[in-house]
N, C-alpha and C positions, 0 to 999 in steps of 0.2 A: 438544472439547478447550478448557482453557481457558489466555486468556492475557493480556497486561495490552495496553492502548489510551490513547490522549493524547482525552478525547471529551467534547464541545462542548455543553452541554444548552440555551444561552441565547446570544443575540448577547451578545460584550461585548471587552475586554480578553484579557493572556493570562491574567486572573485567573480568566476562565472554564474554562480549559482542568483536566478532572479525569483523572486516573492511573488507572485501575480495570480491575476485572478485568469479561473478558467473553467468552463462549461463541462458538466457530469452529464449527461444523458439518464435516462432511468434505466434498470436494469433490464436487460432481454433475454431472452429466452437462457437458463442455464448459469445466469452470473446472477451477482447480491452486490447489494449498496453499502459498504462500511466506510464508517466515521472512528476515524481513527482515536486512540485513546493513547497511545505510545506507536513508535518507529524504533525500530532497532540503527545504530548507524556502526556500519563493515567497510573493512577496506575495500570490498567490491563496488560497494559505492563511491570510492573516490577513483578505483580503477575505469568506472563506466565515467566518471563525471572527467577525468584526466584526457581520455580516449584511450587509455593503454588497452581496454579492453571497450572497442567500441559498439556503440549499441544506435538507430537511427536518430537522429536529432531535428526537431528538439523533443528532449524527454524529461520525466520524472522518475529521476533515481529512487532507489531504498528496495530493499529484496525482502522486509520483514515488517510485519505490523500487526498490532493488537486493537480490536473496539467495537465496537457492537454494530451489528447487523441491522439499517433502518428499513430496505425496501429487498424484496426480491424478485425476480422473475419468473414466468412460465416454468415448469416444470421443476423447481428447484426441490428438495424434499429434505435434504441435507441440513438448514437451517433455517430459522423464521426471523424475521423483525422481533428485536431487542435482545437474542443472544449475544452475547458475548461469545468475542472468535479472536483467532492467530491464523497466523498463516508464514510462509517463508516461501524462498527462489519467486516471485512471482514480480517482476521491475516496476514500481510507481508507487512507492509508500510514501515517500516525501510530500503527501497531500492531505488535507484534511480528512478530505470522502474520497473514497474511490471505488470504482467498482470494479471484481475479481468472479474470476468462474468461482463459483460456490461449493464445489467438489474441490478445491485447494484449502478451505477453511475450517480449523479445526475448533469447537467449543470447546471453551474455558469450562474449568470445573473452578466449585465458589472459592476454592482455597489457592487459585492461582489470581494476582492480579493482574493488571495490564501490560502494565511494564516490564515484572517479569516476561510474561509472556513473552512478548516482543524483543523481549534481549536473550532469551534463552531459543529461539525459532531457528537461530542461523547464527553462532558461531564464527566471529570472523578475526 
């Protein structure tokens, strides 16, 4: 599937930061497909995005993100398509969907929203 990403091809400013579209695979054995509903944004991410703290290039920065679960993989039992999830440390939230081991993802309960979520995961 394809869909759009905030991704980093050079240390620099946020002038580096490009828009673009880019290919999901579906989930494999042990990871989940989420579609983001909020991103948290941390100084770690402008450390990864700077180089000060480098990570391989090119990538998609953001260590935290909030939105519901649409596909999952083989074995996954931790959550199903259409929870609502968080997660934190895991590098590539800057994306609409992405996909994450599914054992890193934690269900919202109904009284937390997204954003909270994803601003409250990781503290920066």
């Amino acid at each position: 599937m394809k869909t759009k990403a905030l991704r980093v091809h050079a240390p620099g400013g946020p002038d580096v930061l490009r828009y673009e579209e880019i290919e999901v695979e579906a989930p494999g054995p042990g990871q989940a497909l989420v579609r983001h509903g909020a991103i948290g944004v941390n100084f770690i991410d402008c450390y990864h995005r700077s180089g000060l703290y480098p990570i391989p290039l090119p990538a998609i920065v953001g260590s935290e993100g909030a939105g519901r679960v649409e596909a999952v993989g083989d074995g996954v039992a931790e959550v199903a398509p259409g929870d609502r999830v968080a997660y934190a440390g895991v590098i590539g939230a800057y994306a609409d969907v992405r996909l994450i081991d599914a054992a890193k993802l934690v269900r919202l309960p109904d009284g937390i929203d997204e954003k909270t979520a994803a601003a409250a995961m990781l503290k920066g």
